[in-house]
C-alpha positions in Angstrom: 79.4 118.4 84.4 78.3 118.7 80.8 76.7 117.0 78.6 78.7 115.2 75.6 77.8 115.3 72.2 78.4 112.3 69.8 77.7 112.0 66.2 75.0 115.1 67.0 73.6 113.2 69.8 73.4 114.7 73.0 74.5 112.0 75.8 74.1 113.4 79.5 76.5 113.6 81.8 74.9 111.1 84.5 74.9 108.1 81.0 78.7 108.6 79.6 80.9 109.3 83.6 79.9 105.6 84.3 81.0 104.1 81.3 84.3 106.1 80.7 85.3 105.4 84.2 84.4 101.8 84.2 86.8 101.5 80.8 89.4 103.5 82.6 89.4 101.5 85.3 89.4 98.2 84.1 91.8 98.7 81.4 94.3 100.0 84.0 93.5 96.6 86.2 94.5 94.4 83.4 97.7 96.7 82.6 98.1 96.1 86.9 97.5 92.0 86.7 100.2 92.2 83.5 102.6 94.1 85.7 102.9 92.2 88.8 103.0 89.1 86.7 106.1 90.4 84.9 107.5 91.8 88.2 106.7 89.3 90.8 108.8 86.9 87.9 111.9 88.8 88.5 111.8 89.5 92.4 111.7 85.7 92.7 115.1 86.1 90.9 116.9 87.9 93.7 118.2 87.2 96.8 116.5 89.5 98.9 113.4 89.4 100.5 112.3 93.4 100.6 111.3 93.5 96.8 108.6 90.7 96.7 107.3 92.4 100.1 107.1 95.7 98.2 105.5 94.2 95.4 102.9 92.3 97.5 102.2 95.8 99.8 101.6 97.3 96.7 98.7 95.4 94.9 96.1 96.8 97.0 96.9 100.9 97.3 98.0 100.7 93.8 94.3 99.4 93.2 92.9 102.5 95.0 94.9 104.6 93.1 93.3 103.2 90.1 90.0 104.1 90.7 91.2 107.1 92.3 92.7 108.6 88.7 89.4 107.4 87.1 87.8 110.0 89.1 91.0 112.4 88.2 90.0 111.6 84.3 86.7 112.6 84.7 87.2 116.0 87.1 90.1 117.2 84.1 89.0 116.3 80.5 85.1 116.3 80.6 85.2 119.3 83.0 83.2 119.3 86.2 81.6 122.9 86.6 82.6 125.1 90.1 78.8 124.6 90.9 78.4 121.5 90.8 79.0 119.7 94.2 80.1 117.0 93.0 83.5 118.3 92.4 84.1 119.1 95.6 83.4 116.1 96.7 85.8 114.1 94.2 88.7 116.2 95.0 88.9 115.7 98.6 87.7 111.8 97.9 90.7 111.7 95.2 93.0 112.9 98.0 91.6 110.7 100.9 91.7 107.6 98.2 95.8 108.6 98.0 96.5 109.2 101.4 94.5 105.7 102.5 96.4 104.0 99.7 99.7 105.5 101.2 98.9 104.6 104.7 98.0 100.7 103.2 100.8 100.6 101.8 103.7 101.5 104.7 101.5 98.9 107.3 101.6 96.2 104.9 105.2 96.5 103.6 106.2 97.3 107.6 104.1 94.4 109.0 105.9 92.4 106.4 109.9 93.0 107.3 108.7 93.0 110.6 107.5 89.2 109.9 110.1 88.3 107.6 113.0 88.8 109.9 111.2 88.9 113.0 113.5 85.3 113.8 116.7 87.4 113.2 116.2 89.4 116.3 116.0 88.1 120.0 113.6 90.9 121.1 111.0 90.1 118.0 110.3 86.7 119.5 109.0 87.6 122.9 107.8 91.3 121.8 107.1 90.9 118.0 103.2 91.6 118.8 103.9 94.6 121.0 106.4 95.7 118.5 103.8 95.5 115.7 101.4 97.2 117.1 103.0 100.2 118.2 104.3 100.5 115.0 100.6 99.9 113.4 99.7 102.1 115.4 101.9 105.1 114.8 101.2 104.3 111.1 97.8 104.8 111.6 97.3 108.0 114.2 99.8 110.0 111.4 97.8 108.8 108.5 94.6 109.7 110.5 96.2 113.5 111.4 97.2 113.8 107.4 92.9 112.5 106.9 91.7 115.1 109.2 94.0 117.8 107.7 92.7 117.1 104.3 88.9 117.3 105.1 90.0 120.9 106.2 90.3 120.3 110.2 93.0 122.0 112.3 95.6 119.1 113.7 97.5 121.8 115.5 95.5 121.6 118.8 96.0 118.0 118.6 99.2 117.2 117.7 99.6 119.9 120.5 98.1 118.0 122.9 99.9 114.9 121.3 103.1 116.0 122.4 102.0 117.8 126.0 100.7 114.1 127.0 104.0 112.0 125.4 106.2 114.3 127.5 104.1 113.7 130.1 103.9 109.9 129.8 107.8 110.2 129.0 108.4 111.5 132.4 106.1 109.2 134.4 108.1 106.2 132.8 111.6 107.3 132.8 112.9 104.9 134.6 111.3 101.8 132.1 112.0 103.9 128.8 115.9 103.8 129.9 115.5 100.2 130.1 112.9 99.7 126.6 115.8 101.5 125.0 118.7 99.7 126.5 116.7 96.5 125.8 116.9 98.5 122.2 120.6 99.1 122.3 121.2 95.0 123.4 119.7 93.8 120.3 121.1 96.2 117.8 124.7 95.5 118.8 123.9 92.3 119.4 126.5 91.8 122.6 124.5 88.8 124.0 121.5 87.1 122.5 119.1 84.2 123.7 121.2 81.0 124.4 124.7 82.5 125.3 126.7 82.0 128.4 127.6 84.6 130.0 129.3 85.9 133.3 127.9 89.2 134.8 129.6 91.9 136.5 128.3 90.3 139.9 129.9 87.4 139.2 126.9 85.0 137.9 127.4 82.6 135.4 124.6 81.2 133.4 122.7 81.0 129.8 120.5 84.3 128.7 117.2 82.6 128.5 115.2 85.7 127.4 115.4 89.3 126.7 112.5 91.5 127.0 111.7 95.0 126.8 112.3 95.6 130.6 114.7 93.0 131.6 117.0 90.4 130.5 116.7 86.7 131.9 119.9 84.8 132.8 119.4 80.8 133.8 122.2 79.8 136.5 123.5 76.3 136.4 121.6 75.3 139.4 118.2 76.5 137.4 117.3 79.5 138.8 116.8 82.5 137.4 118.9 85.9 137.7 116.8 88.8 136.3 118.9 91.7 135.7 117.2 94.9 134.3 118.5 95.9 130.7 120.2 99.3 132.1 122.3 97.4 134.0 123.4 95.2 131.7 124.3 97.7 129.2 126.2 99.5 131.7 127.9 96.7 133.0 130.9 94.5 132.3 129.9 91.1 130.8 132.1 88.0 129.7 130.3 86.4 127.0 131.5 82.5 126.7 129.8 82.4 123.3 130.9 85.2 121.2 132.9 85.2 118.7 132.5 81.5 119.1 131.0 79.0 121.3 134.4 76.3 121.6 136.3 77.3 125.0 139.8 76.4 126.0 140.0 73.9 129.1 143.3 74.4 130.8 144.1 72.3 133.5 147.0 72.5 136.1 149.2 69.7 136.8 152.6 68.9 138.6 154.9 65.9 138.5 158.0 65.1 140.5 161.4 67.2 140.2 162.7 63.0 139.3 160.0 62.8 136.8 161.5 62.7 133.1 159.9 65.4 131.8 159.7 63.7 128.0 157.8 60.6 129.4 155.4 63.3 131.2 154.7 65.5 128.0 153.9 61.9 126.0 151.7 60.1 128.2 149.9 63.4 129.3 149.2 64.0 125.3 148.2 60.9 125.2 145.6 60.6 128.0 144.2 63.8 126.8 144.3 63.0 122.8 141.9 60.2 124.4 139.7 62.3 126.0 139.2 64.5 122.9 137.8 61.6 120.6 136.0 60.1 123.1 134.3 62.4 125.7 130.8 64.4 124.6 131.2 67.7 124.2 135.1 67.3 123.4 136.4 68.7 120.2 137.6 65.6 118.5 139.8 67.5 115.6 141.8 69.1 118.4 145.5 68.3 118.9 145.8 68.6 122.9 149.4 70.2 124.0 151.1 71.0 127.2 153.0 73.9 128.7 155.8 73.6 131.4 156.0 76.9 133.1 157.1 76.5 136.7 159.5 74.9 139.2 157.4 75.0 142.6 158.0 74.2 146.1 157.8 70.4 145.4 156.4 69.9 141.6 157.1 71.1 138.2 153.8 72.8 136.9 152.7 72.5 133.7 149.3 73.2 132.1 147.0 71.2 129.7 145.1 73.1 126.7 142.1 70.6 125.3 139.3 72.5 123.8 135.6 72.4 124.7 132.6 73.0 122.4 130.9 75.4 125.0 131.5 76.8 128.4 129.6 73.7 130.2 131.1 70.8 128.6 134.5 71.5 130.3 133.3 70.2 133.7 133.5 66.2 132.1 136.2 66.9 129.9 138.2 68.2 133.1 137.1 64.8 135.3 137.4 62.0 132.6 141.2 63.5 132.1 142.0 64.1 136.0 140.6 60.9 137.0 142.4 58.7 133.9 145.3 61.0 134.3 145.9 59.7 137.7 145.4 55.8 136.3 148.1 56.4 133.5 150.8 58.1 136.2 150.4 54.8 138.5 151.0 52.5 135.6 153.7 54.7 134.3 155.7 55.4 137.8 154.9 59.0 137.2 154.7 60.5 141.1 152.5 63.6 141.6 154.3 65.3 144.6 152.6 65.7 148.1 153.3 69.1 148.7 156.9 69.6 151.7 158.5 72.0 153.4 161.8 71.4 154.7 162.7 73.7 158.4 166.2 74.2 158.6 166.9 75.0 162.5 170.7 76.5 163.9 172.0 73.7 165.8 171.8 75.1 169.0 167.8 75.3 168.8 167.6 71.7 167.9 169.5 71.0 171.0 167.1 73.0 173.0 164.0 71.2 171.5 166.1 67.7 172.3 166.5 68.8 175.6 162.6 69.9 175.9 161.0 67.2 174.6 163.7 64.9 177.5 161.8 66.9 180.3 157.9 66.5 178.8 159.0 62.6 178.7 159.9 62.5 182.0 
């Protein structure tokens, strides 16, 4: 680097680099604080999230950059000479500063969605940490390949041995990367999350208490656990109680008399089960309860009940507070709820037979 003159005095190099990149560097700071003032003043403004994270993984590679032009300022205008080793030294800094600043800036803008919407997604709550690092970690290792590539090292051997190893690794764990990635495929498409009921293929019933990376949990009724592996579950048939919404129909079957007037039946039956709407837990009160005639049996006319549950579960008490004041209402009211008959019609000869048997087994 040369010296400078100034107002015919000679200044050396080692007196003037200092000052004009402290002035460089500190004017640009000031322009930075002035910036994210103005900027972080307008993300608050909006109603996403993803700009004030940008902004805030910004501040500190953006202050590496900084100092990383000051040392661009001095390399271009005041002329660093071939010989001197210093230049050498700046350039591959400079590109080091840019590359860390790049690789501060992805991990703290990723570490940030992944935190700002890790409650949106089952599998962030009981993997978020493994999550984050893996994904810290790839971050990292491709920054560090990019670092070793600038300070003029061959990656190829490495990234060679990189992928020998993964396919490797890929082929030990076959069997638990189908299920990581159907674990994947559950939360994306979102076909049952933490808290649904949910009937299986096997015929279990019970809420999803937790899926993993491996496996999905499923809590029966009687409070035990069914652990089904994630494969499975994607490749299986599932009856989700709780999707698109959590209310559930409760139909139950009933049969009156073929004397029973069948306009008394409809009112009082609407009328127990109006009842049971406003005042059982878990009933949905707004609901306007309705029945259905729909066949002449052996010894009943059938008809079914439609009240309406607010989940799977709370049809069990909704079902027994209406049967059991169902069957109160039909005493006081005369409605008969058949026993179920069969007539046998016999030729008239048999029955003399059987007259004639039953004489002789008296005897």
């Amino acid at each position: 680097m040369s010296d400078m003159t100034l107002f015919s005095i000679s200044i050396p190099a080692w007196l003037y680099a200092p000052v004009v990149f402290f002035l460089w560097v500190s004017l640009f700071l000031v322009l930075k604080k002035i910036f994210f003032a103005w900027i972080y003043k307008m993300t608050q403004g909006t109603a996403t999230r993803l700009d004030d994270l940008i902004v805030s993984a910004l501040n500190l590679p953006l202050t590496l950059l900084i100092f990383a032009s000051g040392a661009v300022v001095l390399e271009r205008f005041f002329r660093f000479e071939v010989t001197d080793g210093i230049a050498t030294y700046f350039l591959v800094g400079l590109r080091a500063t840019a590359i860390v600043a790049v690789i501060l800036f992805l991990d703290r803008f990723l570490r940030g969605v992944m935190k700002e919407y890790a409650t949106r997604f089952e599998i962030m709550k009981t993997s978020g940490g493994i999550i984050r690092g893996i994904v810290r970690a790839v971050v990292i290792g491709l920054g560090f390949l990019i670092l070793l590539d600038t300070f003029g090292l061959s990656i190829t051997p490495i990234v060679a041995s990189l992928g020998i190893g993964s396919l490797a690794v890929a082929l030990a764990l076959q069997p638990t990367l189908e299920n990581v990635f159907a674990g994947i495929q559950l939360v994306t498409d979102r076909m049952v999350q933490i808290g649904h009921f949910v009937k299986l293929d096997s015929g279990e019933e019970g809420y999803v208490d937790r899926i993993g990376w491996r496996s999905t949990w499923v809590r029966m009724l009687p409070n035990y656990m069914v652990i089904v592996p994630n494969k499975v579950l994607v490749n299986s048939k599932v009856l989700n109680y709780h999707y698109p919404d959590r209310e559930i129909a409760v139909l139950v079957q009933v049969g009156v008399s073929y004397d029973s007037d069948l306009s008394k039946v409809e009112t009082v039956t609407i009328e127990v089960a109006q009842e049971v709407m406003k005042t059982v837990p878990g009933a949905v009160a707004e609901f306007a309860p309705f029945i259905r005639y729909h066949t002449f049996n052996e010894s009943s006319i059938d008809f079914t009940v439609i009240m309406r549950a607010k989940e799977f579960t709370d049809q069990y008490l909704i079902k027994h507070e209406f049967i059991r004041r169902l069957h109160v209402r039909y005493k006081k009211e005369g409605i008969v709820i058949p026993f179920p008959l069969r007539t046998l019609e016999l030729a008239r000869g048999t029955v003399e037979e059987l007259s004639k048997l039953a004489l002789r087994i008296d005897k």
